[in-house]
C-alpha positions in Angstrom: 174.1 76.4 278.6 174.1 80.5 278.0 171.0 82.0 278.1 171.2 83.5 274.6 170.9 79.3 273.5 167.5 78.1 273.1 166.8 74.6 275.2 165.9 71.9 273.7 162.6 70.9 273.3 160.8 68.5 275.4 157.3 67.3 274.7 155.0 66.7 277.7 154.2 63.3 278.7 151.7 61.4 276.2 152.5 64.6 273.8 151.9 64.0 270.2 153.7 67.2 269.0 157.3 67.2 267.3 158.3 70.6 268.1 156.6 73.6 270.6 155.4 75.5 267.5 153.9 72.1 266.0 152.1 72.1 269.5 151.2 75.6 269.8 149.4 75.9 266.6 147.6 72.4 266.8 146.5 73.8 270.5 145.5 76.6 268.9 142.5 74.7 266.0 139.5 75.3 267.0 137.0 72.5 266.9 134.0 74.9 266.2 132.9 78.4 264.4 135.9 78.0 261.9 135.7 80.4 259.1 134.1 77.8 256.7 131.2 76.9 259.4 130.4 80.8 260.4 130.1 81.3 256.3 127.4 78.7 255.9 125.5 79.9 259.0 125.4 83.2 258.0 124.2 82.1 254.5 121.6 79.5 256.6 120.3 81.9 258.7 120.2 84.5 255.6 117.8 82.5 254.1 115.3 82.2 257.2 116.5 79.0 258.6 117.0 78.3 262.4 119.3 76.0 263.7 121.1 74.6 266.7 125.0 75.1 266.5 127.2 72.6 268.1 124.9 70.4 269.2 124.0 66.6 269.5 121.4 65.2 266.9 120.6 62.4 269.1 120.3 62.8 273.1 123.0 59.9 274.0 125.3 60.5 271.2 128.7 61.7 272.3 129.4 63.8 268.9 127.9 67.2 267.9 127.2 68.6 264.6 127.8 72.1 263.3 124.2 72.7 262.7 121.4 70.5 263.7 117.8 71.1 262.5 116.0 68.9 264.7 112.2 69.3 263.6 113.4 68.2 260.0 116.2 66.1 261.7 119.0 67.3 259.3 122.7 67.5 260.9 125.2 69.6 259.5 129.1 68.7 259.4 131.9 70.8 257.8 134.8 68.7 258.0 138.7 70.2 257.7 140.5 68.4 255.2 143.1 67.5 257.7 141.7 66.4 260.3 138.8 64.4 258.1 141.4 63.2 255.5 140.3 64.9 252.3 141.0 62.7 249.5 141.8 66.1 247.5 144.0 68.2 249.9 145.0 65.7 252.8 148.8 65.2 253.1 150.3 63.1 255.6 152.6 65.1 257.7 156.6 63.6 257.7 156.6 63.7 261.3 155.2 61.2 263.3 153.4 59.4 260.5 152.0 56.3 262.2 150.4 58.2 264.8 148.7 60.6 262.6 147.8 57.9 260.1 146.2 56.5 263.0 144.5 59.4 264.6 142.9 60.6 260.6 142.0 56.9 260.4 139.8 56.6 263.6 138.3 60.3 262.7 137.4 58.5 259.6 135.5 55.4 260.8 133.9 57.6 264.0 132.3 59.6 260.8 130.7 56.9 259.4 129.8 55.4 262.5 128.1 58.9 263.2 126.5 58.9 260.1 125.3 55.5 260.0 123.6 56.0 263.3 121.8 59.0 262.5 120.5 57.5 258.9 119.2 54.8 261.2 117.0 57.2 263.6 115.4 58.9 260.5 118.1 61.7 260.1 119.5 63.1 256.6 123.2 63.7 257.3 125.0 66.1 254.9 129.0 66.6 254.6 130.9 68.8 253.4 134.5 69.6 253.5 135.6 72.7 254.6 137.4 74.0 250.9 133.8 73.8 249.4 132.1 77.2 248.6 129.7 78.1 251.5 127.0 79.0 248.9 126.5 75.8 247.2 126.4 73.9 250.6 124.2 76.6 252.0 122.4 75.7 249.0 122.1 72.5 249.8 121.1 72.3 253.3 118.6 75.1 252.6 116.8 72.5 249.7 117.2 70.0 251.5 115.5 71.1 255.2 112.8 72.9 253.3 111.8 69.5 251.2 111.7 67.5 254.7 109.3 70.6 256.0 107.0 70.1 253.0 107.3 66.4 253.3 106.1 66.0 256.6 103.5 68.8 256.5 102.4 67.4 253.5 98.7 65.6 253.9 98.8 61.7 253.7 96.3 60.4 251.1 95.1 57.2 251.7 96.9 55.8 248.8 100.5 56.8 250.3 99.2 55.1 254.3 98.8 52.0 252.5 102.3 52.6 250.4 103.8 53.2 253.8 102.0 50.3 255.5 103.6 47.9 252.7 107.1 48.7 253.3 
């Protein structure tokens, strides 16, 4: 082979990429402070919220969300629409399909298992996928921490420790 002819590709062992470019620019996603997450923080933190970025909600969870909130115990997760499998803008790619359907699937089901395990220790869980506009989910998370604040700073009256007594 001349040196003026490129070589043919070879993926490393175990490699999921069809191509070095395909490789290079998956290597290159970043798995946090994406544009969509750094424009809802700013907004968040605009509006006088503090947060913890990256971070585990629970202690011996393996997973992090993009903004935890843990006095009010709200997690934050902007998902990419390709690596979450957005119903509106997901496509699957041509190459490699079983493996990707298979990868998106298991990013799919570890979601809900993440969620479902928060809900159960008392946390609010709120999603959003990364096309959204930052302002409507800042929106969002800002109602929504500030109503758990005034929820549990509110005084119980003896009529709501009985309510909560019942159920």
């Amino acid at each position: 082979m001349s040196s003026t002819e490129p070589e043919e590709w070879k993926a490393p062992e175990g490699s999921w990429a069809s191509s070095a470019g395909n490789r290079k620019s998956m290597l290159g996603n970043r798995n946090r402070d994406t544009s969509p997450e750094l424009a809802l923080r700013k907004l968040v933190h605009a509006a006088g919220l503090r947060y913890r970025v990256a971070a585990k909600p629970l202690p011996k969870m393996r997973r992090t969300a993009d903004l935890v909130f843990r006095p009010t115990k709200v997690a934050v997760f902007v998902d990419g629409c390709y690596w979450h499998g957005c119903p509106d803008h997901f496509v699957p790619p041509k190459t490699n399909p079983e493996y990707w359907r298979t990868k998106i699937g298991r990013n799919k089901e570890r979601d809900q298992e993440t969620d479902e395990r928060l809900k159960a220790e008392g946390w609010l869980v709120l999603r959003f996928w990364e096309h959204e506009g930052a302002e409507q989910c800042a929106s969002t998370v800002c109602r929504e921490v500030i109503s758990r604040r005034q929820s549990s700073a509110a005084p119980q009256t003896a009529a709501d420790s009985a309510a909560d007594e019942l159920s």
